[in-house]
C-alpha positions in Angstrom: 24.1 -0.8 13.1 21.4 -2.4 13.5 20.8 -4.5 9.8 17.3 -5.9 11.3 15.6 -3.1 11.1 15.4 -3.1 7.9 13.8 -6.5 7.6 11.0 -5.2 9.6 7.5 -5.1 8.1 7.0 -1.1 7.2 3.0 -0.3 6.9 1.6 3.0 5.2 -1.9 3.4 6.7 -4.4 5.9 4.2 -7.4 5.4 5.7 -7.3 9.3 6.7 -7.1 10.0 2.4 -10.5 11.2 1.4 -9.5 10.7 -2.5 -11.7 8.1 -4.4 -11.0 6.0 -7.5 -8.3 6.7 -9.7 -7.5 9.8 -7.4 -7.2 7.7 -4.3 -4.6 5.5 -6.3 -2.5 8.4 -7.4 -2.1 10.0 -3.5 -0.9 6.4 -2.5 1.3 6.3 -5.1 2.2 9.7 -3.9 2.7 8.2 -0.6 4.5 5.5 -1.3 7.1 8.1 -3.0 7.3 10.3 0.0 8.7 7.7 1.8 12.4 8.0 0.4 14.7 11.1 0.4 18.0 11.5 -0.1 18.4 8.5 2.0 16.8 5.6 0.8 14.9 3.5 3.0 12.5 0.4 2.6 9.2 0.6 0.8 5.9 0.5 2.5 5.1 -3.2 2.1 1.9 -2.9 3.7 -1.5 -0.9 2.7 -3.7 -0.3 5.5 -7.1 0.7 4.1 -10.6 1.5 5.0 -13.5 -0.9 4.0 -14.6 1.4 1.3 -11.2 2.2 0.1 -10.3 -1.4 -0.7 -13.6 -1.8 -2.8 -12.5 1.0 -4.4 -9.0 0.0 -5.2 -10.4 -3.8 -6.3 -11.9 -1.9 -9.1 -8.3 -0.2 -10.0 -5.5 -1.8 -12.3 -3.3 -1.7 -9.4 -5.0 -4.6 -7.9 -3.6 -7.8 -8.4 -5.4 -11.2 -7.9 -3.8 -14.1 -6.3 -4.2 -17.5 -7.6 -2.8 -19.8 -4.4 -4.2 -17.4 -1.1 -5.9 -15.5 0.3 -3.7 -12.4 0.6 -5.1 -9.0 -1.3 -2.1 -7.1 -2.9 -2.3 -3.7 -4.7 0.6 -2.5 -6.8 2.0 1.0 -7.7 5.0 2.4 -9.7 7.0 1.7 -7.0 6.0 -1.3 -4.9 4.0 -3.9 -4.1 1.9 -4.3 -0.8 -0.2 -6.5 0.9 -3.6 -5.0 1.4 -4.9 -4.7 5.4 -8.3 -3.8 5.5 -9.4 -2.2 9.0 -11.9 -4.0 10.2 -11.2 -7.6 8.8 
């Protein structure tokens, strides 16, 4: 078995979700959980987003700022991820 594979980056792309605000936070958190099964398997620790989504999600509770970079991070029940914003 291959143990690397588990070290691997894992990215969950939403940028086809048409939910805004709070309702766009709750289907990624949704997601996020439809990631594991029986079987449990590393968490998404990347967001891909549109432009629009990630102003949106700035505005949310589940963003967190960062003091010492640059890096955008958004936080559900489950996990944290670094924010990618298409087009950036």
């Amino acid at each position: 078995m291959d143990w690397n594979q588990y070290n691997k980056p894992t990215e969950l792309d939403v940028r086809s979700l048409k939910q805004k605000g709070q309702e766009l936070a709750i289907a990624i958190e949704d997601e996020v959980k439809a990631t594991q099964s029986a079987i449990i398997r590393p968490l998404p620790d990347r967001l891909k987003v549109t432009i629009t989504q990630a102003k949106q999600l700035l505005k949310l509770a589940g963003h967190i700022e960062t003091e010492y970079s640059r890096a955008k991070l958004y936080r559900t029940k489950y996990n944290v991820m670094e924010v990618i914003i298409d087009g950036e």
